[in-house]
BATILO-598097 format. One record per residue: x, y, z of N, C-alpha, C, O in turn; residue number from 1. Coordinates in pm, whole numbers, plus 50000, padded with zeros to 5 digits. Each point is the difference from the previous one (the first is absolute). Layout:
<pts>
   n_xx   n_yy   n_zz  ca_xx  ca_yy  ca_zz   c_xx   c_yy   c_zz   o_xx   o_yy   o_zz  zapa
      X      Y      Z      X      Y      Z      X      Y      Z      X      Y      Z   NUM
...
</pts>
This chain:
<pts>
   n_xx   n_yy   n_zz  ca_xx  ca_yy  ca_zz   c_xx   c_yy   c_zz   o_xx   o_yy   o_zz  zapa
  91502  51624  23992  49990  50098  49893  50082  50124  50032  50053  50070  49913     1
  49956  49959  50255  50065  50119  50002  50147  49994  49977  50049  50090  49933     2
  50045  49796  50123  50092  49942  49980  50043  50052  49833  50066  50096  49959     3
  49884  49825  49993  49999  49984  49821  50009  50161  49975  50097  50034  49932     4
  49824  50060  50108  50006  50159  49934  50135  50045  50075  50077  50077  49942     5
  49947  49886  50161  50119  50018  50083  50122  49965  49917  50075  50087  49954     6
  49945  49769  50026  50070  49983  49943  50061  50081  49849  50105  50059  49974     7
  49773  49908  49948  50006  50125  49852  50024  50160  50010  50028  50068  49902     8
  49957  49991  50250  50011  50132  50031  50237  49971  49992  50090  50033  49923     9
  49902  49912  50171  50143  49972  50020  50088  49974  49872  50078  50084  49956    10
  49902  49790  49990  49998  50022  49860  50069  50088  49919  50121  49990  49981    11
  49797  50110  49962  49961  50106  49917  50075  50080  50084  50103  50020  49936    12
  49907  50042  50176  50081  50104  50053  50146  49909  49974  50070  50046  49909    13
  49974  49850  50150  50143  49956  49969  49999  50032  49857  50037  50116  49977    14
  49932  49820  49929  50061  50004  49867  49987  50189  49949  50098  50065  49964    15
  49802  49975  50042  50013  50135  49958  50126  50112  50132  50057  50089  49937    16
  49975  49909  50192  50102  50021  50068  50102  49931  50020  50045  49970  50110    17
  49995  50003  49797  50136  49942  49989  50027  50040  49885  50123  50011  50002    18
  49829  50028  49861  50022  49997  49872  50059  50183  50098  50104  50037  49945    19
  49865  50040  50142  49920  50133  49983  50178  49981  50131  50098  50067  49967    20
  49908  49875  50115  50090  50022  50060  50155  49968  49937  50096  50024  50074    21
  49924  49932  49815  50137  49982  49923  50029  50106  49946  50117  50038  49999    22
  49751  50057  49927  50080  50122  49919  49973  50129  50149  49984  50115  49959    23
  50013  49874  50146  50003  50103  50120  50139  49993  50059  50038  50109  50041    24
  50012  49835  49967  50114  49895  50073  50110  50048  49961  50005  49951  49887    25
  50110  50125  50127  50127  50033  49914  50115  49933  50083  50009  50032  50118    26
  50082  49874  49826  50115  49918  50045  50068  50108  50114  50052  49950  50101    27
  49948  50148  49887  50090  50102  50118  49863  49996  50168  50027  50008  50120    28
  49892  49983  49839  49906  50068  50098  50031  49913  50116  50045  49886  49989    29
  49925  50181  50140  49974  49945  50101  49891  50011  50130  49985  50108  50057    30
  49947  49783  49981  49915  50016  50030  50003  50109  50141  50085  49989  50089    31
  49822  50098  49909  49999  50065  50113  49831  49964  50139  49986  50042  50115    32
  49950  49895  49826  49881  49965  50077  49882  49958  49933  49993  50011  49877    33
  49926  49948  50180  49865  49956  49959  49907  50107  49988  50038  50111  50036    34
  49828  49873  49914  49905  50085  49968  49838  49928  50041  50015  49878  50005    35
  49872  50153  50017  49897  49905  49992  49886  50085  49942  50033  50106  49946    36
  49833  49862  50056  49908  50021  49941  49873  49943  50028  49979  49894  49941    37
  49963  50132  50107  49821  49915  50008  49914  50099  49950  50015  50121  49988    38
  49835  49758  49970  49936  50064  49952  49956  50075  49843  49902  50067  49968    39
  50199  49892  49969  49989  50070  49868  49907  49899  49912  49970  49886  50034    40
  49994  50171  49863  49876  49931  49930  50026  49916  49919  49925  49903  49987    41
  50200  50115  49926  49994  49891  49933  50195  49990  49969  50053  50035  50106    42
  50009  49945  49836  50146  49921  49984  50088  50103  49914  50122  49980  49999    43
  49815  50152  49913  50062  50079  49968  49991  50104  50054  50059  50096  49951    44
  49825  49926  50222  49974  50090  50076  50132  49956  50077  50103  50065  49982    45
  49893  49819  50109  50087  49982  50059  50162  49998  49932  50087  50066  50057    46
  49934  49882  49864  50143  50068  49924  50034  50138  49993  50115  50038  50018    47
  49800  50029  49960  49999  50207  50009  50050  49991  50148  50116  50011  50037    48
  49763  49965  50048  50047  50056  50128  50125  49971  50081  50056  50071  50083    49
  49970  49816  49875  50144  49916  50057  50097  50113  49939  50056  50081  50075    50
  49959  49920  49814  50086  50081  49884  50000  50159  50087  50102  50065  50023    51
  49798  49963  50004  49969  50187  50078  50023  50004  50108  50022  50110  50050    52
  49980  49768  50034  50039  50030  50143  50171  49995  50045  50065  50062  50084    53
  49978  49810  49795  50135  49988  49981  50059  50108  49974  50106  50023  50057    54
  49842  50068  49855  50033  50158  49960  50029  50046  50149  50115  49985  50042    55
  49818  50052  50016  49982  50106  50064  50109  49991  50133  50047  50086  50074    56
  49972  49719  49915  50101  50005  50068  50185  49987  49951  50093  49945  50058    57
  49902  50122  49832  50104  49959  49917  50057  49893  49921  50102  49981  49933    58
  49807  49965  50096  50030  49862  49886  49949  50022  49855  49889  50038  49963    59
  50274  49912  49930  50010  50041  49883  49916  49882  49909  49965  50033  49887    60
  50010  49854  50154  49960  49873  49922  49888  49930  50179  49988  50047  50113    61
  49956  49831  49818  49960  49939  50127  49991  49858  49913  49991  49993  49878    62
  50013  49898  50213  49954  49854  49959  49859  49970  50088  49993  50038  50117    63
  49901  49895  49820  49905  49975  50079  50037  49824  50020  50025  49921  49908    64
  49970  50050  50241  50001  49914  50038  49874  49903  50040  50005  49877  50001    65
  49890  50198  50029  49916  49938  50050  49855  50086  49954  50009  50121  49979    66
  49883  49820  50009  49858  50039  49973  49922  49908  49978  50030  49885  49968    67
  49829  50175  50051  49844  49855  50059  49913  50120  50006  50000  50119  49968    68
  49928  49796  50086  49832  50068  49974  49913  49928  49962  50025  49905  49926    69
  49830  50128  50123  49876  49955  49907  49961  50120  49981  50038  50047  49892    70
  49887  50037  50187  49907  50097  49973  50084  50103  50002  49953  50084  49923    71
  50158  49960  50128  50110  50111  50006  50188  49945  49998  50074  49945  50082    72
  49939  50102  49793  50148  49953  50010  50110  50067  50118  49999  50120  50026    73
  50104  49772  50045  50111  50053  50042  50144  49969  49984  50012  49889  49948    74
  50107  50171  50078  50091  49950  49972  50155  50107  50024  50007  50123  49999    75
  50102  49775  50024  50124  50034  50011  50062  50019  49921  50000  49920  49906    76
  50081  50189  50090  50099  50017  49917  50125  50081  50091  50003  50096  50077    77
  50117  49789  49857  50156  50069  50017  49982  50121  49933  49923  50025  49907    78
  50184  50071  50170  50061  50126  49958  50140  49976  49916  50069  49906  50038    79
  49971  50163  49864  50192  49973  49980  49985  50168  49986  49899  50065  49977    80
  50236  49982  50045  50053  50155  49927  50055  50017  49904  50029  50114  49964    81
</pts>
């Protein structure tokens, strides 16, 4: 059963971060580094914080590559400038 919610968590983050990483993305950009995140509550918490930490380190756009969770979401995201 946990598998199965696992699976549908994964899921749902691919198809909704990917629709979300095509319009972030500009043909000039280049990537300057990664970003991470644990802990956030739910999938538009963790998108903010990825997005604010990328800020702070100068990154103009980000792609999220990676995110999971059951009880607390986490996840990667590329930097571009």
């Amino acid at each position: 059963m946990k598998s199965i919610k696992y699976f549908a968590v994964v899921m749902t983050l691919a198809a909704s971060f990917s629709s979300f990483a095509a319009t972030t993305q500009s043909v000039e950009s280049q990537k300057i580094g990664t970003v991470s995140v644990s802990g956030a509550a739910n999938i538009d918490s963790l998108q903010a914080q990825l997005q604010a930490k990328a800020e702070q380190a100068g990154a103009k756009s980000i792609r999220i590559i990676s995110a999971g969770g059951d009880n607390k979401v986490f996840g990667v995201a590329e930097m571009y400038n």
